[in-house]
Backbone and ligand atoms as CSV (ligand in chain L), in Angstrom:
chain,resi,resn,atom,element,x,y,z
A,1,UNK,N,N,-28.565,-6.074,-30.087
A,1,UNK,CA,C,-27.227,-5.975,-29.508
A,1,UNK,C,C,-27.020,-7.119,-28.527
A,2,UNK,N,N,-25.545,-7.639,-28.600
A,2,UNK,CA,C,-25.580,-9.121,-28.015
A,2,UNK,C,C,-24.954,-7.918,-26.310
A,3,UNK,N,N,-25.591,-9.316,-25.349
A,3,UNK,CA,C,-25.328,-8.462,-24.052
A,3,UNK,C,C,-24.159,-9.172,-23.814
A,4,UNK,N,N,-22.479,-8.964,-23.733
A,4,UNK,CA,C,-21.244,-9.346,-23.252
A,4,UNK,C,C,-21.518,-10.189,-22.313
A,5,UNK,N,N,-22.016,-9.884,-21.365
A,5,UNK,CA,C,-21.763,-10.486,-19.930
A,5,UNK,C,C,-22.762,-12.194,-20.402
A,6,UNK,N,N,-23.317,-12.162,-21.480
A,6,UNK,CA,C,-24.083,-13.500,-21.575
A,6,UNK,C,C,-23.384,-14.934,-21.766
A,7,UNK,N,N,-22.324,-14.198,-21.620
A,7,UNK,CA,C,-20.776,-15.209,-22.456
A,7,UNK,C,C,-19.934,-16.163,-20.912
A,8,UNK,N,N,-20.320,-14.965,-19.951
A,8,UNK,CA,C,-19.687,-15.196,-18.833
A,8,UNK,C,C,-20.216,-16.151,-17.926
A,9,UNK,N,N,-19.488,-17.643,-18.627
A,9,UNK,CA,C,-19.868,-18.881,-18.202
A,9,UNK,C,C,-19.798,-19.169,-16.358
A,10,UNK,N,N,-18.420,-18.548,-15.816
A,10,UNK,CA,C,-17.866,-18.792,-14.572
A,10,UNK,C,C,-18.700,-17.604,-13.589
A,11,UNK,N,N,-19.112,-16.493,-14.197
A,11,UNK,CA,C,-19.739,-15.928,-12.868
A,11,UNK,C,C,-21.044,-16.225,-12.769
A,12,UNK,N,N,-21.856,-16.591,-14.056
A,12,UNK,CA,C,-23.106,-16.880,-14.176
A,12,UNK,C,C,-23.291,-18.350,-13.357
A,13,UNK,N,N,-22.194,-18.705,-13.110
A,13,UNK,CA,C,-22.172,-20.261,-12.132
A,13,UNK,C,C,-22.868,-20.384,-11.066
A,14,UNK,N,N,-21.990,-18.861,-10.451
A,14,UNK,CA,C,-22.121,-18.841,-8.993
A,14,UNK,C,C,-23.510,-18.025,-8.790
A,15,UNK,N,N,-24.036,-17.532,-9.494
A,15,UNK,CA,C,-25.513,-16.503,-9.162
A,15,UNK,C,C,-26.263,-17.168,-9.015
A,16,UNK,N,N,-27.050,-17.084,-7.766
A,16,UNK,CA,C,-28.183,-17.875,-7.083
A,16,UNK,C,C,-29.024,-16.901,-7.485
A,17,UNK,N,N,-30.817,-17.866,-8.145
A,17,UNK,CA,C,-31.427,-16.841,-8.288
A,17,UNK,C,C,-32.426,-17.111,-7.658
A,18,UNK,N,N,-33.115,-15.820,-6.781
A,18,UNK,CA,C,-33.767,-15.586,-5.578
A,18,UNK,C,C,-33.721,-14.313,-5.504
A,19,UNK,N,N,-34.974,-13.692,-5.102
A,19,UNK,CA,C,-35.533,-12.331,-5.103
A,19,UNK,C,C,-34.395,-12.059,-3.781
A,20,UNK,N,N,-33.481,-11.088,-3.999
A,20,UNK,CA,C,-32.424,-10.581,-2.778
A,20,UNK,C,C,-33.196,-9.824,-1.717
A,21,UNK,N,N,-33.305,-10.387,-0.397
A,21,UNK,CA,C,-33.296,-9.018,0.677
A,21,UNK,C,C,-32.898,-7.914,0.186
A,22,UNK,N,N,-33.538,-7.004,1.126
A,22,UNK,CA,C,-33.164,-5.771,0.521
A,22,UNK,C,C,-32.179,-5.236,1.044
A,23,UNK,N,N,-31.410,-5.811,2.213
A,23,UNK,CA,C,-30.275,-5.230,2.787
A,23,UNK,C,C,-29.110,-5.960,1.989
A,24,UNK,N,N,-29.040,-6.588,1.599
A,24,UNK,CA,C,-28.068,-7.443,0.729
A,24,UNK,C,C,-26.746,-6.200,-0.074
A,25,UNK,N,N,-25.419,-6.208,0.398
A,25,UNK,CA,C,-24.858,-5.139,-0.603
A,25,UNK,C,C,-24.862,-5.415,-1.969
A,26,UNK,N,N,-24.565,-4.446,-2.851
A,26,UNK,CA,C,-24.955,-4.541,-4.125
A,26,UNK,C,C,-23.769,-4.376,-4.421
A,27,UNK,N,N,-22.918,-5.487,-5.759
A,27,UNK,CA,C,-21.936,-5.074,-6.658
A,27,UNK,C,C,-22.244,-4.354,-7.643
A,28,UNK,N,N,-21.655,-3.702,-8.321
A,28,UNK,CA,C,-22.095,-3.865,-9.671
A,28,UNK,C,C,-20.755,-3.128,-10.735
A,29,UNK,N,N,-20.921,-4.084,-12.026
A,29,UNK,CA,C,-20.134,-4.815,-12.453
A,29,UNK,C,C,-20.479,-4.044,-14.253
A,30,UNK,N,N,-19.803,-3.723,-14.911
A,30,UNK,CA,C,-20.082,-3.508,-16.058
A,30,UNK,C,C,-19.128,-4.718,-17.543
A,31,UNK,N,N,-20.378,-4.821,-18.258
A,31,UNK,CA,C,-19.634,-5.903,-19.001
A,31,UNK,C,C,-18.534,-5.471,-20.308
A,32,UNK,N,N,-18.573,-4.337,-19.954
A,32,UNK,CA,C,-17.602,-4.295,-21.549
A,32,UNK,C,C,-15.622,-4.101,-20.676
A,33,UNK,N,N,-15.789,-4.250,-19.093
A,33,UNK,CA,C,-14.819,-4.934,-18.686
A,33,UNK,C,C,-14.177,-6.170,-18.507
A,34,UNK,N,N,-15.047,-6.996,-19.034
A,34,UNK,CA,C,-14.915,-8.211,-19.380
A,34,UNK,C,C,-15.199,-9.214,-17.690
A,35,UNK,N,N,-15.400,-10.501,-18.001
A,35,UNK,CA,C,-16.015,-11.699,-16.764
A,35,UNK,C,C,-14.481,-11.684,-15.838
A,36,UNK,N,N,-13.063,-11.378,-16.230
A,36,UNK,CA,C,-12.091,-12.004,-15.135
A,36,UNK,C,C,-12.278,-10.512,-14.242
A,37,UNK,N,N,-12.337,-9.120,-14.850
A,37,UNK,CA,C,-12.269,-7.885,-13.797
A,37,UNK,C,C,-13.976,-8.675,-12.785
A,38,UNK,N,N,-14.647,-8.553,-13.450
A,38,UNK,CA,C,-15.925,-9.106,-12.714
A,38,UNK,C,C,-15.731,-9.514,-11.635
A,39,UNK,N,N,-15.193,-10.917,-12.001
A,39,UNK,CA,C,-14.672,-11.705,-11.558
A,39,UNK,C,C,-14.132,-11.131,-10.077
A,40,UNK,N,N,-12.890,-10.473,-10.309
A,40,UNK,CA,C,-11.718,-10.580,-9.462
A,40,UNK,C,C,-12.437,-8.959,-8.663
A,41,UNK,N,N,-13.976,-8.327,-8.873
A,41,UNK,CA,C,-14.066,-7.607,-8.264
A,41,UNK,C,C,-15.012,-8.279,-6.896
A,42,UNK,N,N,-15.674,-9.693,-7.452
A,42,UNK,CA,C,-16.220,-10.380,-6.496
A,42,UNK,C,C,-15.232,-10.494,-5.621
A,43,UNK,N,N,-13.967,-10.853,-5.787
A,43,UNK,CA,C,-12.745,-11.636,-5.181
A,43,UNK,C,C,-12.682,-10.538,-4.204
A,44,UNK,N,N,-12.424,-9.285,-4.484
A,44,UNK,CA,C,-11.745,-8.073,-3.523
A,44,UNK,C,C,-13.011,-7.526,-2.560
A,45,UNK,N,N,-14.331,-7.762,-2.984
A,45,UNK,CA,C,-15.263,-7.609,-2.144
A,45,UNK,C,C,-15.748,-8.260,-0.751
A,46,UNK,N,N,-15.336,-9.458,-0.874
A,46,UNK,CA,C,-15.467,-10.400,-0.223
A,46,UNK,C,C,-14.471,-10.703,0.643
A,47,UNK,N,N,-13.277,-10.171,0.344
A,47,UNK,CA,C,-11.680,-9.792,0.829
A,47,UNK,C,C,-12.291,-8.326,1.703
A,48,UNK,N,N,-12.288,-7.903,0.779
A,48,UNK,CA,C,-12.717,-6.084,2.283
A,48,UNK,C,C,-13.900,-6.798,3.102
A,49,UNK,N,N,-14.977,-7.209,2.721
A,49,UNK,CA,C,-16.097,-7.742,3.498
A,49,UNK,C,C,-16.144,-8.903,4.079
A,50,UNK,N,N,-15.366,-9.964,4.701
A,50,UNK,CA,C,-15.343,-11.332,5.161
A,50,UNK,C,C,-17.042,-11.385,5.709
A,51,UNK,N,N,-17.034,-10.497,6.583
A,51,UNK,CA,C,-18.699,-10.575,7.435
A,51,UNK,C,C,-19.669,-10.719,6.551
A,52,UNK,N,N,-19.532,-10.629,4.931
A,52,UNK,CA,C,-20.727,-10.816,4.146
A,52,UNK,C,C,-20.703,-11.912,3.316
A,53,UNK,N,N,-21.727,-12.678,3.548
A,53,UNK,CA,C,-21.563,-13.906,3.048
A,53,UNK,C,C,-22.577,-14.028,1.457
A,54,UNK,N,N,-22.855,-12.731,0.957
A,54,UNK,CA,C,-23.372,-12.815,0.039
A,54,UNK,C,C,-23.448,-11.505,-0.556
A,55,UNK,N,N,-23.097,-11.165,-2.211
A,55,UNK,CA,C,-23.570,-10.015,-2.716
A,55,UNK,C,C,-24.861,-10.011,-3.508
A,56,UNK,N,N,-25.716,-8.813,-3.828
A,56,UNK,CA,C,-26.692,-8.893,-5.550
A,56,UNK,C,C,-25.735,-8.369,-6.639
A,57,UNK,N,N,-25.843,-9.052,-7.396
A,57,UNK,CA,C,-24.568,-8.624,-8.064
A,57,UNK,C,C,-25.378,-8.085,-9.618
A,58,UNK,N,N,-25.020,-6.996,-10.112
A,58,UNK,CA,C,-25.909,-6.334,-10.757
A,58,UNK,C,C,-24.402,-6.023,-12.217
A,59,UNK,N,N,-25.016,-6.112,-13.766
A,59,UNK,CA,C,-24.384,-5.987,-14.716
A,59,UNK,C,C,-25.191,-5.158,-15.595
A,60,UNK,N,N,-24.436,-4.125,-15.301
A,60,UNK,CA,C,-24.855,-2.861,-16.829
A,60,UNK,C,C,-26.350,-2.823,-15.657
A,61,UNK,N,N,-26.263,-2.125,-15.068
A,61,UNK,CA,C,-27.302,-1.971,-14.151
A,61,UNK,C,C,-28.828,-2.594,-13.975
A,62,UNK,N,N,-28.186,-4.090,-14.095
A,62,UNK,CA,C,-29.425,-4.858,-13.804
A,62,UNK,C,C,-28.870,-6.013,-13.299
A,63,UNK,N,N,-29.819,-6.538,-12.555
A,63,UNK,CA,C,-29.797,-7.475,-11.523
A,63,UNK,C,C,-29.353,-8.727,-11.990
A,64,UNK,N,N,-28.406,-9.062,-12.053
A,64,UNK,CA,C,-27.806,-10.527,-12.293
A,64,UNK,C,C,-28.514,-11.503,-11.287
A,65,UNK,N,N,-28.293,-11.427,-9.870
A,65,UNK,CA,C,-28.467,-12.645,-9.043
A,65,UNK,C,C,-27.581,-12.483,-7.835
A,66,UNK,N,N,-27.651,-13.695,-6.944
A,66,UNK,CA,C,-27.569,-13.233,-5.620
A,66,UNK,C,C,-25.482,-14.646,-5.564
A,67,UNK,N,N,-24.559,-14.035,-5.482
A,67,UNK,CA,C,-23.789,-14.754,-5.235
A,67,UNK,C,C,-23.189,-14.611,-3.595
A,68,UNK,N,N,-22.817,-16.199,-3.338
A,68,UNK,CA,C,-22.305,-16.031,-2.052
A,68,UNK,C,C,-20.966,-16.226,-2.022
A,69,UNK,N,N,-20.334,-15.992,-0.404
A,69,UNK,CA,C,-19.021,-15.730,-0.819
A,69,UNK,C,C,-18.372,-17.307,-0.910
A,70,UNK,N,N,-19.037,-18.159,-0.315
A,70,UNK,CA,C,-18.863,-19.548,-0.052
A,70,UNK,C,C,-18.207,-19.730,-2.232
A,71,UNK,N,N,-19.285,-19.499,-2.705
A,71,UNK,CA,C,-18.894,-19.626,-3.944
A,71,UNK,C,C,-17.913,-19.375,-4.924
A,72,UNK,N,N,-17.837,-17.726,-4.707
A,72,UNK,CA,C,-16.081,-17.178,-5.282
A,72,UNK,C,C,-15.435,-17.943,-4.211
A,73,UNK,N,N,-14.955,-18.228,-3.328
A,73,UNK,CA,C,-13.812,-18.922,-3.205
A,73,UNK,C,C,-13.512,-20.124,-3.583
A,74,UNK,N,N,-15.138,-21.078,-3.388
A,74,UNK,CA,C,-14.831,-22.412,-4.114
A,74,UNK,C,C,-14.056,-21.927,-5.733
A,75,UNK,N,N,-14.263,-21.338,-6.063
A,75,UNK,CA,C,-13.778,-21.003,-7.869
A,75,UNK,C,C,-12.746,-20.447,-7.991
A,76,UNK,N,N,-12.380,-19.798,-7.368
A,76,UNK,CA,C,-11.009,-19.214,-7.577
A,76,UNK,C,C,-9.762,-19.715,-6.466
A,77,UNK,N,N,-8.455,-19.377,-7.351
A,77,UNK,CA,C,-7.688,-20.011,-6.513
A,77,UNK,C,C,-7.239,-20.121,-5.304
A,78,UNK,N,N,-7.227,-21.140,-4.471
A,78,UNK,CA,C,-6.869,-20.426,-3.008
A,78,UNK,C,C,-5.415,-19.298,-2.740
A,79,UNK,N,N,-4.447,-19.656,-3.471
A,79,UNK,CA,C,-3.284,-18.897,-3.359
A,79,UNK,C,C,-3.908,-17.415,-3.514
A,80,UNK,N,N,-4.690,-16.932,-4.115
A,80,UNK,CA,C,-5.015,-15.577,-4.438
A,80,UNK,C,C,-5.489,-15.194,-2.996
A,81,UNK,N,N,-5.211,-15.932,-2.088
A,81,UNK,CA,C,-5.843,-15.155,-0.585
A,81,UNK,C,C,-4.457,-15.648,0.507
A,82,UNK,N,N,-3.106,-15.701,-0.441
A,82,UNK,CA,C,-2.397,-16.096,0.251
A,82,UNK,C,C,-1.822,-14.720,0.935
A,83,UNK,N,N,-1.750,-14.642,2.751
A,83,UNK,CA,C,-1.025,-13.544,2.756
A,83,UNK,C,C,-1.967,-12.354,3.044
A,84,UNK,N,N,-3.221,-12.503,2.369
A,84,UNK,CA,C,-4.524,-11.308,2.333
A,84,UNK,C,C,-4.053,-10.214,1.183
A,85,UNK,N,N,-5.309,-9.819,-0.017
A,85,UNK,CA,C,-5.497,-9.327,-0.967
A,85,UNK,C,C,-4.735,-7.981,-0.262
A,86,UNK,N,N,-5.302,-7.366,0.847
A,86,UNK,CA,C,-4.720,-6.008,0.861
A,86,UNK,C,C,-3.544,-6.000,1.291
A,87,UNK,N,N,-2.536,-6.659,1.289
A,87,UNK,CA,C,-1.133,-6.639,1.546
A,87,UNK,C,C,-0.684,-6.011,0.692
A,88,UNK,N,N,0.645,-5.181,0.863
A,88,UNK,CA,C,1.153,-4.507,-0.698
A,88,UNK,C,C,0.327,-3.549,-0.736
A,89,UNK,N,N,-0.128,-3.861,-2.314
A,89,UNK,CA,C,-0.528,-2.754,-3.079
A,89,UNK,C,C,-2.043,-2.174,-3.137
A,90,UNK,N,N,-2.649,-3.324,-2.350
A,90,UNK,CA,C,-4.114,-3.648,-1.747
A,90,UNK,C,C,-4.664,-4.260,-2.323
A,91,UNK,N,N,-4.527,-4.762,-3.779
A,91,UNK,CA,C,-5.226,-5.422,-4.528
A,91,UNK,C,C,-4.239,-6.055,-5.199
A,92,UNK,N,N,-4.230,-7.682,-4.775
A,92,UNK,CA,C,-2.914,-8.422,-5.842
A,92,UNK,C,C,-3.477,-9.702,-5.727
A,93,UNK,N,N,-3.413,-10.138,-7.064
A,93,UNK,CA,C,-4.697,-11.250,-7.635
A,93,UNK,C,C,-3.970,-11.952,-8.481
A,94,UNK,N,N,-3.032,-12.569,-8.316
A,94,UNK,CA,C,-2.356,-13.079,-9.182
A,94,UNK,C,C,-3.211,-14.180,-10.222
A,95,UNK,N,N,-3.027,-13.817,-11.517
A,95,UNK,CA,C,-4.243,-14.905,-12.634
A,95,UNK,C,C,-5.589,-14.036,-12.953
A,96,UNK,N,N,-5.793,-13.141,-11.814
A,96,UNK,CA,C,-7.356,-12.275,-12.368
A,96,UNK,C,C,-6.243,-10.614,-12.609
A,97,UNK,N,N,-7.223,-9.619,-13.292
A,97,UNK,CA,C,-7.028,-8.418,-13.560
A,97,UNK,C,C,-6.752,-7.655,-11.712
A,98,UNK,N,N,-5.835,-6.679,-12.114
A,98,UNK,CA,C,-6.126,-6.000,-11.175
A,98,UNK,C,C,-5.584,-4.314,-10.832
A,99,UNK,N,N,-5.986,-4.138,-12.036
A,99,UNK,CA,C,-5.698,-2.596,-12.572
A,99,UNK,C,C,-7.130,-1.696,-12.737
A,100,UNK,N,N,-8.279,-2.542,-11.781
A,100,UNK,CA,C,-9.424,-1.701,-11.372
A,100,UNK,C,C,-9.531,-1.535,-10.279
A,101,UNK,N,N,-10.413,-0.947,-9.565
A,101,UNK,CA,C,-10.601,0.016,-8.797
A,101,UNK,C,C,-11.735,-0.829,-7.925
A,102,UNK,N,N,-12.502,-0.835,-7.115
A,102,UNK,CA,C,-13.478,-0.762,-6.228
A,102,UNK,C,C,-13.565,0.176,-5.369
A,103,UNK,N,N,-14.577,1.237,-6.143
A,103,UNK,CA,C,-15.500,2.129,-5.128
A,103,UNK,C,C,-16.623,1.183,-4.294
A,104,UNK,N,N,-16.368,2.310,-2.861
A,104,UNK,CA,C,-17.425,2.107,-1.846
A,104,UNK,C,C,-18.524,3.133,-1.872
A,105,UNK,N,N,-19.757,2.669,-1.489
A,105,UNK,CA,C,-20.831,3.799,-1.173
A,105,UNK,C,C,-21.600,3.490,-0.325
A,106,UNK,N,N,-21.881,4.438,1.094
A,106,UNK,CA,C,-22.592,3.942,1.796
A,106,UNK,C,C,-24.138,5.182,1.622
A,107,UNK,N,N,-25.010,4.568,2.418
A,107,UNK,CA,C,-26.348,5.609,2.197
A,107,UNK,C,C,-25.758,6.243,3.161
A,108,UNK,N,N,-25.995,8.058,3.131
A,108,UNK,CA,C,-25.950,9.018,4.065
A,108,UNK,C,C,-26.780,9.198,5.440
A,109,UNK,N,N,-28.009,8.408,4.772
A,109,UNK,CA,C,-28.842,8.791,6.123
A,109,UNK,C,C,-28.794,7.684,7.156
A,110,UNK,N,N,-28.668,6.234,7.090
A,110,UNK,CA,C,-28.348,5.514,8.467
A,110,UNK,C,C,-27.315,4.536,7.741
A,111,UNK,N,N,-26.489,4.711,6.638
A,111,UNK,CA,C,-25.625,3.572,6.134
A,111,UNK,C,C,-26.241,2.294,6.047
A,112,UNK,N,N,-27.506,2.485,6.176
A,112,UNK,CA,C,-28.290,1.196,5.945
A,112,UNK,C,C,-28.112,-0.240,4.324
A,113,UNK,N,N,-27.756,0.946,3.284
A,113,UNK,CA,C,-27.587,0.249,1.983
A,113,UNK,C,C,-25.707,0.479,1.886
A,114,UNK,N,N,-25.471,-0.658,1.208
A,114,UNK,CA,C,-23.824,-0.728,0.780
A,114,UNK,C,C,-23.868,-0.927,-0.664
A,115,UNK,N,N,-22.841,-0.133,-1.541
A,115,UNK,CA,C,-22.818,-0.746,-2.693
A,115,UNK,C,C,-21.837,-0.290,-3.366
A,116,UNK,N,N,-20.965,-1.176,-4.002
A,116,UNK,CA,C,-19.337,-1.435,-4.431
A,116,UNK,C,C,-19.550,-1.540,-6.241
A,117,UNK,N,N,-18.531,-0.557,-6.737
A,117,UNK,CA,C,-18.844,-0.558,-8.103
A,117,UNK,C,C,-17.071,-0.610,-8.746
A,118,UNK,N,N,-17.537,-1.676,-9.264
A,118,UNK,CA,C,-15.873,-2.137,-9.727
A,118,UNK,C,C,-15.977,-1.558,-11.401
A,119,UNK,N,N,-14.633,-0.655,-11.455
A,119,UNK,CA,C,-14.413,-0.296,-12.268
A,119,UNK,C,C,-12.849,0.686,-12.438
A,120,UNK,N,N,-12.719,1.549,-13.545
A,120,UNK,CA,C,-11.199,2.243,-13.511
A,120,UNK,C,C,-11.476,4.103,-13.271
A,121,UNK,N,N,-12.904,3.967,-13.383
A,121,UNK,CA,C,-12.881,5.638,-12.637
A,121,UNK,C,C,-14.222,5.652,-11.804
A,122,UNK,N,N,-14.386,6.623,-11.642
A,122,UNK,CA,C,-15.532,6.569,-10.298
A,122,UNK,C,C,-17.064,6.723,-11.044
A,123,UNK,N,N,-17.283,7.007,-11.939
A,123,UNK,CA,C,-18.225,7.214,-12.704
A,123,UNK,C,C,-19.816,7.647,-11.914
A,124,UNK,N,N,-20.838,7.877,-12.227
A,124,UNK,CA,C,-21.997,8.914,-11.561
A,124,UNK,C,C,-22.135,8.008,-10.220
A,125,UNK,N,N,-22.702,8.765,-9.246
A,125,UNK,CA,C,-22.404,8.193,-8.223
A,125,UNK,C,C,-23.649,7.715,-7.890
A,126,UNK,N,N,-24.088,6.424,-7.081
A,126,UNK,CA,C,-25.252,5.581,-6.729
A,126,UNK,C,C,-26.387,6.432,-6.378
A,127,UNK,N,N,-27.713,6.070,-6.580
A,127,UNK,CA,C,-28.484,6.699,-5.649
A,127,UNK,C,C,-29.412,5.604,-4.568
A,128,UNK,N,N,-29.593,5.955,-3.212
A,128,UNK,CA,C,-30.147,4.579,-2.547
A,128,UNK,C,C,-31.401,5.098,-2.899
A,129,UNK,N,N,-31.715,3.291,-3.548
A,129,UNK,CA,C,-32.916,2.913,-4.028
A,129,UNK,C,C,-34.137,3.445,-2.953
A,130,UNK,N,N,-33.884,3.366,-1.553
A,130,UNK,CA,C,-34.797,3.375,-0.958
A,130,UNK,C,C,-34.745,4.815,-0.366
A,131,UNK,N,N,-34.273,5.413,-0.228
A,131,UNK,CA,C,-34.200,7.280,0.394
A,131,UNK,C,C,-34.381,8.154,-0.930
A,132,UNK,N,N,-33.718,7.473,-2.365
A,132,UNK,CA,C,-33.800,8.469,-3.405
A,132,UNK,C,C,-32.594,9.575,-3.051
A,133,UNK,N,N,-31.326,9.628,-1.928
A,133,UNK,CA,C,-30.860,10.225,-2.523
A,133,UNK,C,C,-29.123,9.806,-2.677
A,134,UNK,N,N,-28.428,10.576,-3.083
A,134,UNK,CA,C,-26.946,10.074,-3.384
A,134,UNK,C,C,-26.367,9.621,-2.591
A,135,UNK,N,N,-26.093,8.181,-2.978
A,135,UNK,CA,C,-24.890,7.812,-1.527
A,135,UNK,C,C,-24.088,8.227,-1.654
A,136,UNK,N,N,-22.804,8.044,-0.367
A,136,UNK,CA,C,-21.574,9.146,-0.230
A,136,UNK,C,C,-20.491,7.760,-0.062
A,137,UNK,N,N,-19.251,8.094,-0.831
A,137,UNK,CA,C,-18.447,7.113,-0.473
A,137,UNK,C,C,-18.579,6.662,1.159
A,138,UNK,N,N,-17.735,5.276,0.804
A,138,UNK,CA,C,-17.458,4.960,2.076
A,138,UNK,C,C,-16.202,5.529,2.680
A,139,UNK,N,N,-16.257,6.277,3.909
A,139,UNK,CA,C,-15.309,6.991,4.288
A,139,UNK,C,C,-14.265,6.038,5.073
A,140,UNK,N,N,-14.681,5.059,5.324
A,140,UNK,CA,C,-14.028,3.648,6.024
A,140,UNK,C,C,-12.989,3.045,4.649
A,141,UNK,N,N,-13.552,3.290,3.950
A,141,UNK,CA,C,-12.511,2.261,2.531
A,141,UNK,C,C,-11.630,3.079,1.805
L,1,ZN,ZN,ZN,-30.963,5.039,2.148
């Protein structure tokens, strides 16, 4: 089976590869939504998160690589931050998709792990890697 996301010339650009800290937030990204939702979920992450200058960005639940934010913006257009993404409707991306969603999840026990799952429903919910148990949305987002 061919893996979709192998196609995805423009995000595979920006993935630095380097074993991620472990505090690093985690995207993650499924490929049969195709590279522009991907894409434009880096865009809105990095828009809610300015303070993070880097995600692990994970496809079909495995570890792609470490992108920074320095990078989605070099690549995408500057107008798409004209004004700020959450103006309106909270998510307006003019040229990328934007009829998905970004869930938040923080860990329950010290919010120590973050991790953002772009998609159109909420689907099973994270577990932190390091406590073993379910993170809880982010009640902030
Ligand atoms: Zn934890």
């Amino acid at each position: 089976m061919t893996d979709p996301s192998a196609a995805w010339t423009l995000v595979r650009s920006l993935v630095r590869q380097q074993q991620p800290p472990g505090d690093l937030p985690v995207l993650e990204v499924h490929s049969v939504h195709g590279e522009e939702t991907a894409m434009a979920g880096l865009v809105a992450w990095f828009d809610r998160h300015n303070e993070d200058t880097a995600v692990l960005l994970r496809v079909d639940d495995k570890d792609l690589g470490i992108v920074d934010q320095d990078a989605v913006l070099d690549a995408v257009d500057p107008t798409y931050y004209r004004g700020g993404l959450d103006a309106g409707d909270g998510l307006t991306l003019p040229g990328l998709p934007t009829d998905f969603r970004l869930f938040e999840y923080v860990c329950p026990i010290d919010g120590h792990r973050r991790k953002g799952v772009v998609g159109f429903d909420a689907g099973p919910t994270p577990t932190c890697p390091v406590h073993g148990v379910a993170m809880v949305p982010d009640a902030a987002r």
